[in-house]
Phi, psi and omega in degrees: 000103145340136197295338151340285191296337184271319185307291208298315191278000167280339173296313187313297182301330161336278197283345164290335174282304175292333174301324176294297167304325162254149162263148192221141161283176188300325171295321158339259154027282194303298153353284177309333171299309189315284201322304171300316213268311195296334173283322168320273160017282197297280178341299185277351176292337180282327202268342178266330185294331197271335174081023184264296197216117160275121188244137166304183160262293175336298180282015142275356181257145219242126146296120200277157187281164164243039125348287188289346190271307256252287190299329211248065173221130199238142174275165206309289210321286189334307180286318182292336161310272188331311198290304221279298223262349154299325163007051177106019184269317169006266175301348193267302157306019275144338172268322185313131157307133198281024181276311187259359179302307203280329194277338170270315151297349197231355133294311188292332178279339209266317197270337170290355165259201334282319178295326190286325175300314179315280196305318177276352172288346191057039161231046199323133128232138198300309186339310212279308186294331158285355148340285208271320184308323172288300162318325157290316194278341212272005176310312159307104187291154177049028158264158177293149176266351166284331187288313214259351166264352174265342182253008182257341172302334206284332174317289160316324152297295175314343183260321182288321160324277174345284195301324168275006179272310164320311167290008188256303180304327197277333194289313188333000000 
């Protein structure tokens, strides 16, 4: 086995592990693919300075199966969640100290899947979802907490919106 085929099956795996562990849109997915082929990359270029083995940088980047597409594909509840509590977040994530950018995303994913399970499970409480939506948000520093409980209701609304357009949809 070549050092190629180990760079491909360690991406693979890689990326099958992280699809299990995250849920990722496709552009996450792609971003992360980027990340990998650029370590690669660097990986045979130190391994070509060195004078061990010449590797394309191309033929190191690896195709995921389709398993792996398969895993990173989300179903509509899962996106229209995400759309909902990314909403007007933007400029706020962006603002954010580059400390708290991952801690805030990774809070924001841990509550849109917890909400998408809630909504497919059909066992919505508006209470719970403002739980949790505020506890993502109060993550954001030197905001008011009241500014942060009127957007985590409005948030909660749009989602409560979300569970009966859906029960209108399942009664049809």
């Amino acid at each position: 086995m070549d050092v190629n085929d180990k760079l491909q099956e360690k991406h693979i795996s890689q990326n099958a592990e992280n699809a299990q562990k995250l849920e990722l849109t496709n552009v996450e997915a792609d971003e992360r693919a980027l990340e990998n082929v650029v370590e690669s990359e660097a990986a045979i270029l130190e391994t070509e300075s060195e004078g061990e083995i010449k590797i394309s940088p191309i033929a190191s980047a690896a195709v995921p199966t389709q398993a792996q597409v398969q895993a990173l594909e989300k179903d509509p509840v899962t996106i229209e969640v995400e759309g909902i509590l990314e909403k007007d977040m933007k400029d706020i994530f962006m603002n954010l100290p580059e400390d708290l950018k991952p801690v805030f995303k990774s809070k924001g994913e841990e509550t849109s899947l917890a909400i998408s399970e809630m909504v497919k499970n059909a066992a919505v409480k508006a209470g719970e979802v403002m739980k949790l939506i505020f506890a993502w948000l109060k993550i954001i520093p030197g905001v008011n907490k009241y500014f942060l409980e009127q957007e985590a209701k409005i948030k909660t609304d749009q989602i409560m919106e979300l569970v009966e357009q859906i029960k209108l949809e399942n009664d049809k």
